[in-house]
C-alpha positions as a printed NumPy array, in Angstrom:
array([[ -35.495,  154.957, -139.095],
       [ -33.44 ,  157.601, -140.522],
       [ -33.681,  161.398, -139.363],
       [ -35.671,  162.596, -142.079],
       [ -38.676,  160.173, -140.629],
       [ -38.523,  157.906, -143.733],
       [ -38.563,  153.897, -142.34 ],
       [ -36.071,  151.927, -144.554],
       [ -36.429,  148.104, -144.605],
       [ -32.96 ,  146.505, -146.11 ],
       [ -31.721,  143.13 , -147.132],
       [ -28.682,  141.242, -146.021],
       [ -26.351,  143.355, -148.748],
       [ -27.942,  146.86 , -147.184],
       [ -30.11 ,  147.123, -150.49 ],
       [ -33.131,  149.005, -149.435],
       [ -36.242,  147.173, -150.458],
       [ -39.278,  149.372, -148.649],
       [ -40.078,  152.581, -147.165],
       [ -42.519,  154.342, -146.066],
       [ -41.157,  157.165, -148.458],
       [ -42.208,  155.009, -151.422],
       [ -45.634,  153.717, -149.815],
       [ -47.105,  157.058, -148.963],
       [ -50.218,  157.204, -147.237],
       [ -51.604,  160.135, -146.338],
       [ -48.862,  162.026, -145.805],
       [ -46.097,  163.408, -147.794],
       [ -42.644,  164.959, -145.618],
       [ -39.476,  167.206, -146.799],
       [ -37.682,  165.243, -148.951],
       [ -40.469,  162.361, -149.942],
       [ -41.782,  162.859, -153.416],
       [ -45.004,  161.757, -155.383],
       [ -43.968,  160.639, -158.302],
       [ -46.44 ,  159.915, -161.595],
       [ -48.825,  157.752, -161.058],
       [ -48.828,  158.065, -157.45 ],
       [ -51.372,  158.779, -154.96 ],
       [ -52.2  ,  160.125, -151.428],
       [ -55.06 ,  158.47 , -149.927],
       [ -56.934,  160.152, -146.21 ],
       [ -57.727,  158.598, -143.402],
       [ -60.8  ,  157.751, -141.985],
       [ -60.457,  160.234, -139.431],
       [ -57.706,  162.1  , -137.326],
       [ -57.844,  158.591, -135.161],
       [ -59.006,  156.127, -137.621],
       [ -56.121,  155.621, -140.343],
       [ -57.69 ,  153.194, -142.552],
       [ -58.057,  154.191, -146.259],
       [ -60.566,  157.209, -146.039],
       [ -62.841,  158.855, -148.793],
       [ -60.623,  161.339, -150.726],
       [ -57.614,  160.414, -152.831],
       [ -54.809,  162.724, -154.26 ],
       [ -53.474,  161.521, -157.993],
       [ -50.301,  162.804, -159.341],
       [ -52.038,  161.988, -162.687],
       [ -49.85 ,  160.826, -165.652],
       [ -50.612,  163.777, -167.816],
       [ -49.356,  165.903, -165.718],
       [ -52.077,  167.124, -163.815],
       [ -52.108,  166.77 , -159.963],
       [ -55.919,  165.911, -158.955],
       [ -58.093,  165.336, -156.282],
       [ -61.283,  162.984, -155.744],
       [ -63.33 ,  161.005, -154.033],
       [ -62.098,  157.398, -154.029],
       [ -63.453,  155.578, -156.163],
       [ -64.364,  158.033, -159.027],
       [ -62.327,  158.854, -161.765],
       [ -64.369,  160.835, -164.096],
       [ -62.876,  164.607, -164.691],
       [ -66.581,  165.747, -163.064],
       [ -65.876,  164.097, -159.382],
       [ -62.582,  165.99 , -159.505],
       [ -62.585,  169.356, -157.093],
       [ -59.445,  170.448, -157.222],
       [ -56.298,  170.126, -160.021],
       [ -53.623,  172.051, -160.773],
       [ -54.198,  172.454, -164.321],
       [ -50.606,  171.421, -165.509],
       [ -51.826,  169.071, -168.258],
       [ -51.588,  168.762, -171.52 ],
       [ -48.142,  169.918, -171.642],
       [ -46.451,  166.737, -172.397],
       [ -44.706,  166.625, -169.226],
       [ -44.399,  164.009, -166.322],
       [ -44.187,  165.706, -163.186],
       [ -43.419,  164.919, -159.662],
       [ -44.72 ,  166.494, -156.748],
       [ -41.993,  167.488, -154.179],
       [ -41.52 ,  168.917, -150.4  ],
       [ -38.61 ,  170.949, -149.331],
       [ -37.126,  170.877, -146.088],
       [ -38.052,  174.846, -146.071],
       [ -41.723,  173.945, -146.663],
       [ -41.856,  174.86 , -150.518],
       [ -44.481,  173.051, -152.253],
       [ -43.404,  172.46 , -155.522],
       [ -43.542,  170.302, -159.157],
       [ -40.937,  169.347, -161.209],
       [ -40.459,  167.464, -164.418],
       [ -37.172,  165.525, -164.891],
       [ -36.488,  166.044, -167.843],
       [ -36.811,  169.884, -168.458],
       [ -36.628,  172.67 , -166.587],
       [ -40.451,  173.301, -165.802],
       [ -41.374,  173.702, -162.605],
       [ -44.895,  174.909, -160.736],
       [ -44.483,  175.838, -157.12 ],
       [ -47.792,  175.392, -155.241],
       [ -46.301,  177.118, -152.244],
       [ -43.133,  179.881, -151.507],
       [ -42.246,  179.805, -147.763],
       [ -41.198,  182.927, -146.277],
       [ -37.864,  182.204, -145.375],
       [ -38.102,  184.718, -142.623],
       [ -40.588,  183.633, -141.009],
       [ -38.87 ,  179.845, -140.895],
       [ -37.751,  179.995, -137.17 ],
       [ -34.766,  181.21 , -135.44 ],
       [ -31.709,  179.621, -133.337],
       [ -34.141,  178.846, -130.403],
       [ -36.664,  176.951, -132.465],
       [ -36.933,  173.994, -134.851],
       [ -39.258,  173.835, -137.721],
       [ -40.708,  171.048, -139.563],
       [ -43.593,  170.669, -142.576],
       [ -45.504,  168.184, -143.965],
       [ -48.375,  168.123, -146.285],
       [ -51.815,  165.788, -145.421],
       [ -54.633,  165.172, -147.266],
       [ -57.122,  165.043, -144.256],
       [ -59.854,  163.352, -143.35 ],
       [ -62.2  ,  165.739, -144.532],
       [ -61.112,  166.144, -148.104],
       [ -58.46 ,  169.045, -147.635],
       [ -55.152,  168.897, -149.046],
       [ -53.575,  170.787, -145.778],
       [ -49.367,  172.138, -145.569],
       [ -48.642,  171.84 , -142.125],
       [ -45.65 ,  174.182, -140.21 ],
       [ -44.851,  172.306, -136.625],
       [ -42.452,  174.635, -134.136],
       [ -40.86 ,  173.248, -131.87 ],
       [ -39.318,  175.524, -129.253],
       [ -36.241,  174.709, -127.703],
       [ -36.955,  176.597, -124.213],
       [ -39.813,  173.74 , -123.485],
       [ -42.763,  175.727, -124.136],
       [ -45.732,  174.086, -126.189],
       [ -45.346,  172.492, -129.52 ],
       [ -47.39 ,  175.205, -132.022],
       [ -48.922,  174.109, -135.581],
       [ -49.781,  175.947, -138.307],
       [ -51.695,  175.709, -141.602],
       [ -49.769,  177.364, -144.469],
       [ -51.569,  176.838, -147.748],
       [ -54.555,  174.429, -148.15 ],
       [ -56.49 ,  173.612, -151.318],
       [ -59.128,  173.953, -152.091],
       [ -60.449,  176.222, -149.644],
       [ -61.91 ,  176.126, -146.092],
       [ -65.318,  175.16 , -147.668],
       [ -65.443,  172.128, -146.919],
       [ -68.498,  171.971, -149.537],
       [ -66.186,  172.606, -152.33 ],
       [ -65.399,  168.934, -151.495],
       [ -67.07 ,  166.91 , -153.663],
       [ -68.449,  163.529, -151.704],
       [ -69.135,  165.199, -148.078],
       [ -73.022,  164.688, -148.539],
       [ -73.997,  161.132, -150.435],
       [ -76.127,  160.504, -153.148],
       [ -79.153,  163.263, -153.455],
       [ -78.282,  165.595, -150.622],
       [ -76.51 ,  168.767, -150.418],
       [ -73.99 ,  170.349, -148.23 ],
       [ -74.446,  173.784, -146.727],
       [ -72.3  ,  175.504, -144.206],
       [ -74.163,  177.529, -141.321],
       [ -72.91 ,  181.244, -140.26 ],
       [ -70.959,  179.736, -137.625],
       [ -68.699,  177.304, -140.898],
       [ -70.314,  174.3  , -139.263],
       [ -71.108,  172.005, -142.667],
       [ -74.307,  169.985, -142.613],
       [ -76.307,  167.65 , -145.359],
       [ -79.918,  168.026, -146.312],
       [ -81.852,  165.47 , -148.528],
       [ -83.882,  166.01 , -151.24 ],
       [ -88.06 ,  166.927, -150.901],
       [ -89.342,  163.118, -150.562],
       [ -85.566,  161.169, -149.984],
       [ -84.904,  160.316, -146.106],
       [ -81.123,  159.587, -145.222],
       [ -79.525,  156.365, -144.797],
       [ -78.014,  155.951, -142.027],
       [ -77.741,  158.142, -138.892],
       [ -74.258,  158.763, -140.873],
       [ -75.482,  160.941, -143.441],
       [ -73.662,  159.155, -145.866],
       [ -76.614,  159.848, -148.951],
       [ -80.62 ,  159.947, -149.438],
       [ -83.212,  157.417, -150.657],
       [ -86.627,  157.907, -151.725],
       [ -89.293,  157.705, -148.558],
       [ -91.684,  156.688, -151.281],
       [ -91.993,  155.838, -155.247],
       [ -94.297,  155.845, -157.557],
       [ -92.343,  154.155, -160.404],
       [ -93.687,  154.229, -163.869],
       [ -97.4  ,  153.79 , -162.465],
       [ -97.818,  157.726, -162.55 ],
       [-101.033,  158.508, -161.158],
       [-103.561,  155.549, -162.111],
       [-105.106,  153.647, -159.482],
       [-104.055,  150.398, -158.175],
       [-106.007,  148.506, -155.665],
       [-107.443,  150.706, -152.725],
       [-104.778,  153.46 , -152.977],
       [-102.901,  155.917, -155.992],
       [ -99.549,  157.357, -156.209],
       [ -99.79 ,  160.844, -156.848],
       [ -97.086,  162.672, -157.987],
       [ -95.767,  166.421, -157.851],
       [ -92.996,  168.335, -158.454],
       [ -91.528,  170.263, -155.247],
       [ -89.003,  173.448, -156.278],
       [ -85.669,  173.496, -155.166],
       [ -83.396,  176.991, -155.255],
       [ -79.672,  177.983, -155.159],
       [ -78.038,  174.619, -155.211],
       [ -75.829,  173.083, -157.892],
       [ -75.322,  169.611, -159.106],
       [ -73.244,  167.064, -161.419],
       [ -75.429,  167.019, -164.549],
       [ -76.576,  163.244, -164.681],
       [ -79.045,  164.062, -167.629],
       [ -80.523,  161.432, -169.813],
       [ -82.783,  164.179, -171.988],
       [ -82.51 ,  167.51 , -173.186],
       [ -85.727,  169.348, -174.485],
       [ -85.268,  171.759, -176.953],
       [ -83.654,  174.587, -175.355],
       [ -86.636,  177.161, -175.883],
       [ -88.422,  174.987, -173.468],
       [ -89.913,  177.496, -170.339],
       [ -88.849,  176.552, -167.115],
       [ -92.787,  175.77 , -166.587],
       [ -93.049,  173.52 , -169.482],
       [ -89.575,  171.764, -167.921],
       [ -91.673,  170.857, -164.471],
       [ -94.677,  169.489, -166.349],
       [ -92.337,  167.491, -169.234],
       [ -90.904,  165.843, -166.057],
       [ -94.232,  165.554, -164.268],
       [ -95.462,  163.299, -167.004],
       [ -92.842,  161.441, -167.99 ],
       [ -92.879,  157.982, -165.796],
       [ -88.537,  158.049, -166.099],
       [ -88.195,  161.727, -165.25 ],
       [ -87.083,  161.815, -161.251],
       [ -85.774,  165.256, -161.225],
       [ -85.717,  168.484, -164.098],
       [ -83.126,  171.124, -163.949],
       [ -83.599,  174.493, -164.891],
       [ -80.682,  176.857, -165.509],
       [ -80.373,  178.601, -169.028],
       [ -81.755,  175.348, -170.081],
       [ -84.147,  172.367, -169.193],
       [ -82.942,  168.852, -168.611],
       [ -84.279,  165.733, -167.003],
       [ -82.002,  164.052, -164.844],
       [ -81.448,  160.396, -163.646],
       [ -81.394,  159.174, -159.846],
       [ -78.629,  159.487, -157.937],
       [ -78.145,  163.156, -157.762],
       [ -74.528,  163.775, -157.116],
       [ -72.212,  166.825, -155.484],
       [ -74.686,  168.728, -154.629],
       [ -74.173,  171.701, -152.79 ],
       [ -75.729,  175.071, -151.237],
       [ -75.07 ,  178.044, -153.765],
       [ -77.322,  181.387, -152.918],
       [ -77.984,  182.995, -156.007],
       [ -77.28 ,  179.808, -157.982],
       [ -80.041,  179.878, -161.343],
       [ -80.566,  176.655, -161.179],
       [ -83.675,  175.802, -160.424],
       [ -84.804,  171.379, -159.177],
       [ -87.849,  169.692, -159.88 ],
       [ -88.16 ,  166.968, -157.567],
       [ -90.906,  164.371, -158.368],
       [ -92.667,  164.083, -154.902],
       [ -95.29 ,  160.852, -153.87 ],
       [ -97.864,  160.368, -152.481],
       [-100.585,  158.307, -151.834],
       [-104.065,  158.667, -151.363],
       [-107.493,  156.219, -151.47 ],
       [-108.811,  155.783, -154.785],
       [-112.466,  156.858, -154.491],
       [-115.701,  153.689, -154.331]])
């Protein structure tokens, strides 16, 4: 175990042939670097350190990325630092002094993600230490620990964290066709869909409480699905279209095009219509969002002797 926390495995010639420093987890400390192609993955949670649901990728083009494992489309991304396309291979790297920084090796570019004030890096009666986590809840976090040499308590701070305290900018909080929110007092919560029930008591996405298939609203047997289209206001969404009506199509005409077509689940309405396929994804509370949901609503009622 060498001083700078990195755990060294060697062979009888001293030829290291592991470390932790090369196997990140979670975690990167001064002096460990994520190269290309590398990745952090989070925990589970704070006390749980199995492989977790958020993943950071030190992409190949250049482009440091986050996601929810699992997905690698550019859409499930919610943060990056936008350093691709420049033909460069870079490695993410943390100082001693708590810079957060990105180098290539083979020019002199470089993208700091974080200047410490150097001032405010302790004094001869403490000890300072950093190291960057990508949580358990999504959030790429710099950590300052400071460790006072008079015995007094250990105190941690956050320096930088990305994307934000939001935690609904995190795309993956709330499963399949619910949407995050966050109260007045930042507590986060999910919320299905009209018609979609969670789960699990985990929250971890929405299913339908009841379909109606492509049967629309004929009678079968005793009872009839009936369907109807419940609004939905100041959310967005990833677009998981399948059709787009001509874009002078009124947001009316949207809800009824949906209404009658048997494949049509949900219509979104912003400048333009669209019907959308099953699951919804990333959805999230946005007041004064435009976009408007249609969400095809059954139920059932006695066909008539």
């Amino acid at each position: 175990m060498l001083d700078s926390g990195n755990f060294v495995l060697y062979d009888l010639k001293k030829q290291a042939i592991w470390s932790t420093f090369g196997s990140p987890t979670d975690t990167l400390l001064p002096g460990q670097d994520l190269p290309p192609g590398s990745q952090l993955f989070s925990s589970v949670s704070d006390i749980n350190h199995a492989t977790g649901k958020y993943r950071l990728f030190n992409q190949q083009d250049g482009n440091l990325v986050m996601y929810p494992v699992g997905a690698i489309d550019p859409d499930s991304s919610y943060w990056n630092t936008g350093t691709y396309g420049k033909g460069l291979l870079l490695t993410l790297s943390l100082d001693p002094n708590g810079t957060l920084w990105m180098f290539d090796q083979n020019t002199t570019y470089t993208n700091v993600l974080f200047l410490t004030n150097q001032s405010s890096n302790g004094s001869p009666d403490t000890d300072v230490y950093f190291r960057l986590t990508l949580d358990a809840d999504g959030i790429l976090r710099l950590y300052s620990h400071v460790f006072l040499r008079q015995g007094r308590e250990l105190m941690t701070e956050v320096k930088w964290l990305k994307p934000s305290s939001d935690r609904c900018l995190v795309k993956g909080v709330c499963g399949p066709n619910s949407f995050c929110q966050v109260s007045a007092k930042g507590e986060t919560s999910c919320s299905c869909l009209p018609g979609f029930e969670f789960l699990s008591t985990s929250q971890s996405g929405c299913w339908r409480m009841q379909g109606g298939g492509c049967t629309g609203n004929s009678s079968n047997d005793d009872i009839r699905p009936l369907a109807t289209m419940v609004e939905v206001k100041n959310t967005s969404w990833s677009d998981n279209s399948f059709a787009v009506p001509p874009p002078t199509t009124s947001i009316e005409a949207c809800k009824a095009l949906c209404l009658s077509d048997c494949a049509c689940e949900i219509a979104m309405f912003d400048s333009y219509c669209s019907k959308q396929m099953l699951p919804m994804r990333y959805g999230k509370m946005v007041p004064g969002s435009n976009t408007t949901l249609f969400v095809k609503v059954y139920t059932y009622e006695p066909t008539s002797v």
